[in-house]
C-alpha positions in Angstrom: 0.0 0.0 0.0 2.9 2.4 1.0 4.2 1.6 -2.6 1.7 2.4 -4.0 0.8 5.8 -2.1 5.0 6.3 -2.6 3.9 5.8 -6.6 0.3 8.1 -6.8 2.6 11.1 -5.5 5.7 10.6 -7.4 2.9 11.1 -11.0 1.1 14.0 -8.8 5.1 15.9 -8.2 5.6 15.3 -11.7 2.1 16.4 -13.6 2.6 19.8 -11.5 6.3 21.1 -11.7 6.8 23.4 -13.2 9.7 23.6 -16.1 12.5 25.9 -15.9 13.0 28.3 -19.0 16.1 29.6 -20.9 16.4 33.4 -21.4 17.9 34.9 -25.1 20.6 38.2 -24.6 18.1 40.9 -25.0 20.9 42.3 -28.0 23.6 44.6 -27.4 25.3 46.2 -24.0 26.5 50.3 -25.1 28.8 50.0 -21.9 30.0 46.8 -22.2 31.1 47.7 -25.6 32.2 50.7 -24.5 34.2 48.9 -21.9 35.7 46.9 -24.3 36.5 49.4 -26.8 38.5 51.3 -23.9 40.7 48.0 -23.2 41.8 47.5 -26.7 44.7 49.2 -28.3 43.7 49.6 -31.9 40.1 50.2 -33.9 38.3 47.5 -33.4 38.1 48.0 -37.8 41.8 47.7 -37.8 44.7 45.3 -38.5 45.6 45.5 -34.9 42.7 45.3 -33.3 40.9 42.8 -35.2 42.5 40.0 -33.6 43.6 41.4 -30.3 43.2 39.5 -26.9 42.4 41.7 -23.9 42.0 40.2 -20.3 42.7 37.2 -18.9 42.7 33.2 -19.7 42.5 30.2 -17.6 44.2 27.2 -20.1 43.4 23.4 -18.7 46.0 20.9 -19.9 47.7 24.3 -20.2 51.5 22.9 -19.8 51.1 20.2 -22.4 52.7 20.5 -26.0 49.5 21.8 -27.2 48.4 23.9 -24.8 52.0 25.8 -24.7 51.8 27.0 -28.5 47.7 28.1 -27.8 49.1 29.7 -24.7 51.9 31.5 -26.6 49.6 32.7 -29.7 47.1 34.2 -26.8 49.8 36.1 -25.3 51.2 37.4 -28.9 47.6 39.2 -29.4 47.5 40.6 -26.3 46.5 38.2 -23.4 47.6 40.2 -20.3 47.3 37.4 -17.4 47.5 33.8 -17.9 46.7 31.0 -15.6 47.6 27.0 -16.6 45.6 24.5 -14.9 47.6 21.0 -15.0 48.0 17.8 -13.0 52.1 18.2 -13.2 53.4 21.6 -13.5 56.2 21.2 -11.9 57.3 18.9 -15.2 57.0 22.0 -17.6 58.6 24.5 -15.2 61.1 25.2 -18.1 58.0 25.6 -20.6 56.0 28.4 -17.9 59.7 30.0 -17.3 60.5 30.4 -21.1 56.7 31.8 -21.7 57.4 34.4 -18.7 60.8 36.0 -20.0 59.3 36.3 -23.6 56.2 38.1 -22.1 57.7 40.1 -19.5 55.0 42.2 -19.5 52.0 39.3 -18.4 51.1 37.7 -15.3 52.0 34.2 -16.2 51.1 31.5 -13.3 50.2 27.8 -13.0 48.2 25.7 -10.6 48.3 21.8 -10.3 44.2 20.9 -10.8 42.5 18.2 -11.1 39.9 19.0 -13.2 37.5 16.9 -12.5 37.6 17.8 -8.4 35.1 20.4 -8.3 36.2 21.7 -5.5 39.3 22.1 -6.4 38.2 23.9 -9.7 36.6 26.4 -7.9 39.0 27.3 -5.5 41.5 27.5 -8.5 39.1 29.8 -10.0 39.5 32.0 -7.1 43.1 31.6 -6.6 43.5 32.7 -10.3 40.7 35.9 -9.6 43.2 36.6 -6.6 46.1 36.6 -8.7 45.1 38.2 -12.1 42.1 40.3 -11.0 39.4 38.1 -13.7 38.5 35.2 -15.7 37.5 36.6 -19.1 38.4 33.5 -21.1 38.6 29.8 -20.7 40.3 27.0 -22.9 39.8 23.5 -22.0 42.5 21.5 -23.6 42.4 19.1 -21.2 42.2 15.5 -22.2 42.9 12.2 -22.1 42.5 9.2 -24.7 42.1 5.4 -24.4 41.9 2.7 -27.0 40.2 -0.3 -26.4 38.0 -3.0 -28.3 34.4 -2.2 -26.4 34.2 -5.8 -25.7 37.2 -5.9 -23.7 37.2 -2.4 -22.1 37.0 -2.0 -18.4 33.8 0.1 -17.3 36.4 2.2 -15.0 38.2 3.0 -18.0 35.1 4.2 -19.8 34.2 6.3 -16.7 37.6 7.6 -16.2 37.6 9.2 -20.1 34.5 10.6 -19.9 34.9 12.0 -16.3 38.2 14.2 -17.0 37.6 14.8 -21.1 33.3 15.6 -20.5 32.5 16.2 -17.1 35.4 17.8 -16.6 35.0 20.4 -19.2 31.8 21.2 -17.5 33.1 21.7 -14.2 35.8 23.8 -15.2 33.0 26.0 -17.6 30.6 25.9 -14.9 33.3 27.7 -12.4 35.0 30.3 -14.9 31.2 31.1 -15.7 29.6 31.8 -12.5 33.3 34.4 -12.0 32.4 35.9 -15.6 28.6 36.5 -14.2 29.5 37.9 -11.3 32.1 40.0 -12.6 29.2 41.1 -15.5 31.7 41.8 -18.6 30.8 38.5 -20.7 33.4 36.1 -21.5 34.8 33.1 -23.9 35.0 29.8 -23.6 36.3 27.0 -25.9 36.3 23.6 -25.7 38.6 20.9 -27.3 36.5 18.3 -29.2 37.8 16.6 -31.9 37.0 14.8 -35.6 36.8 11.7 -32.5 33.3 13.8 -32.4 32.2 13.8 -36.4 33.1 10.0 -37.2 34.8 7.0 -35.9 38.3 6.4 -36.3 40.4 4.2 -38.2 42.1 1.5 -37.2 42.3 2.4 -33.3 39.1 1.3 -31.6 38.1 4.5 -28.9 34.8 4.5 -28.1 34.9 6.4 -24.9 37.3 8.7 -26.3 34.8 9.3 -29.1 31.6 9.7 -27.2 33.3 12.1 -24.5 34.3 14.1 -27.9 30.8 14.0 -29.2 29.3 14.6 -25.9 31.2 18.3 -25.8 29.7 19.3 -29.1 26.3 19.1 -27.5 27.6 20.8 -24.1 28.8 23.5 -25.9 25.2 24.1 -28.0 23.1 23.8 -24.7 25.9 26.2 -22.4 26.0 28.8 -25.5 22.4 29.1 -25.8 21.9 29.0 -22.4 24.7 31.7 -21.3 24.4 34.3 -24.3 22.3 36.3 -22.2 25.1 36.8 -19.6 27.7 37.7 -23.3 29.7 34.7 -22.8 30.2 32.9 -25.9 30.7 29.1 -25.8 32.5 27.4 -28.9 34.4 24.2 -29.9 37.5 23.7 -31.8 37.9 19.9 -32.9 41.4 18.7 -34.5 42.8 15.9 -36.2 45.9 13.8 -35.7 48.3 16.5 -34.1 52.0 15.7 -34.8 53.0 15.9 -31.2 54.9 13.7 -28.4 51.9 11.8 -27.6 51.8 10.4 -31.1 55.5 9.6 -31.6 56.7 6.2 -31.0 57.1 3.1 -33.0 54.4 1.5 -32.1 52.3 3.9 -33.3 54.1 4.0 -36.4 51.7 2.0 -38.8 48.5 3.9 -37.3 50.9 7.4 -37.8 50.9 6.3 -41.8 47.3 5.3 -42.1 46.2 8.7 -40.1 48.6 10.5 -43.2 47.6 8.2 -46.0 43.4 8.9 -45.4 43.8 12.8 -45.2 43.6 14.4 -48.2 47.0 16.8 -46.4 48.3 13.3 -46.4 49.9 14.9 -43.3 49.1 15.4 -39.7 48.5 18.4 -38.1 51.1 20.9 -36.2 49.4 22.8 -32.8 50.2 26.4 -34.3 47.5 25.6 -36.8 45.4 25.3 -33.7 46.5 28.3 -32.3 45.4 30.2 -34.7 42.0 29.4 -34.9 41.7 29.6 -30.9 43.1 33.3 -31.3 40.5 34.3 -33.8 37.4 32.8 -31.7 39.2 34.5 -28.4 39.7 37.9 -30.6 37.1 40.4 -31.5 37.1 38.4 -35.0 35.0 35.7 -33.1 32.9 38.1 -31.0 29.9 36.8 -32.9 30.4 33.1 -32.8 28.6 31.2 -30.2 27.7 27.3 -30.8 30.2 27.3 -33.5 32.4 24.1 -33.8 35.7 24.3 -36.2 37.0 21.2 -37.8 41.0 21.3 -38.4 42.2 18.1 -39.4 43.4 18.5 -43.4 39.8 17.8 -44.4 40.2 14.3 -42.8 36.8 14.5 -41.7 35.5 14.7 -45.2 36.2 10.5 -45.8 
């Protein structure tokens, strides 16, 4: 009888809630364009300013191969404060001190975080507010991959990849967002998919890699729609095969020349091409892209 009582009121709860509902940016802010006019150096019609970086960034993975040459092309355009989220910084002290006496000028800093400890995320958040003043962007470069025949994988493995690569996006973009709210000037925020998230790969079997991927396209439609009205912008970047320490080796030599052989490059990718594209959606070039995803991968994706 109790179950059954339990059962009548969980259908009465749910016929009578009431639905939560998005609001859209009611358009454009006169001061906060102001503000942001007043920050940048150059015409916001010009050479210079077209591409500039003002404020500062939070980079997860920051101190990996990748994240160093992103890090370095956001300080070239202007980035005055950077922060690099990592699980060992003290391994790429050299790589933090080398980015510090080219860019005398910036606040350069990293924190060891786990990024999927949200605890630890925010009070890294509010370390980095402590230290730089604001969070205006966020880059979430960090990652990890798995390759296993979905017969054979271990669930903890599937649950580890899509804790750090998924969730941990979110609680990292969660926790730079609610700083960008309350500090009320808008903000950026891209994360790292990959062509992992537009088709399957070949020959490596990944399926948690690839459904953490595809899960961040999705994370970054609902967060964009859902945080425009605040001005921060939410976007994707997803590359190929990146020609990088973590794909060196010999026994990833005859997956190396299959990776080359399908991509109409017939080459893998380099991270300055990434950085590139990361600068322009960080820039005032990208000030109008929200939702967007950008494929660089040689136009592997296109097989």
């Amino acid at each position: 009888m109790a179950s059954s009582n339990s059962h009548a009121n969980d259908r009465s709860n749910l016929t009578s809630r009431v639905l939560p509902e998005m609001t859209l940016s009611p358009g454009r802010d006169a001061a906060l364009d102001a503000r942001i006019d007043s920050l940048h150096p150059a015409a916001r019609d010009s050479v210079a300013g077209r591409f500039s970086i003002v404020g500062n960034a939070i980079v997860t993975g920051g101190t990996g191969a990748i994240g160093t040459v992103v890090s370095r092309a956001m300080l070239q355009h202007g980035l005055s404060g950077l922060m690099l989220f990592d699980l060992n910084v003290g391994a790429s002290r050299d790589a933090v001190q080398a980015l510090r006496r080219e860019f005398p000028a910036a606040k350069i800093t990293a924190l060891e975080v786990d990024v999927t400890d949200e605890e630890a995320v925010a009070a890294a958040v509010a370390e980095t507010v402590q230290l730089l003043g604001s969070v205006d962007m966020l880059v979430c470069l960090a990652g990890i991959v798995g390759c296993a025949h979905a017969l054979d994988m271990p669930i903890s493995q599937w649950r580890k990849i899509l804790d750090i690569n998924t969730t941990g996006a979110f609680i990292c973009a969660q926790a730079a967002a609610r700083q960008m709210v309350a500090q009320g000037n808008g903000g950026r925020i891209i994360f790292t998919a990959s062509i992992s998230a537009h088709r399957v790969n070949f020959p490596q079997p990944q399926v948690a890699y690839n459904v953490s991927k595809g899960a961040l396209l999705m994370l970054k439609n609902s967060l964009a729609a859902e945080w425009a009205k605040y001005g921060i912008t939410v976007n994707s970047i997803s590359p190929g095969y990146m020609d990088t320490v973590l794909n060196e080796g010999e026994g990833l030599a005859a997956a190396r020349k299959i990776w080359s052989e399908r991509n109409p490059a017939g080459r893998m990718g380099v991270p300055e091409e990434l950085a590139g594209v990361v600068v322009m959606m960080l820039s005032r070039a990208g000030s109008y892209m929200n939702g967007a995803d950008v494929v660089v991968d040689g136009g592997g994706h296109v097989f």
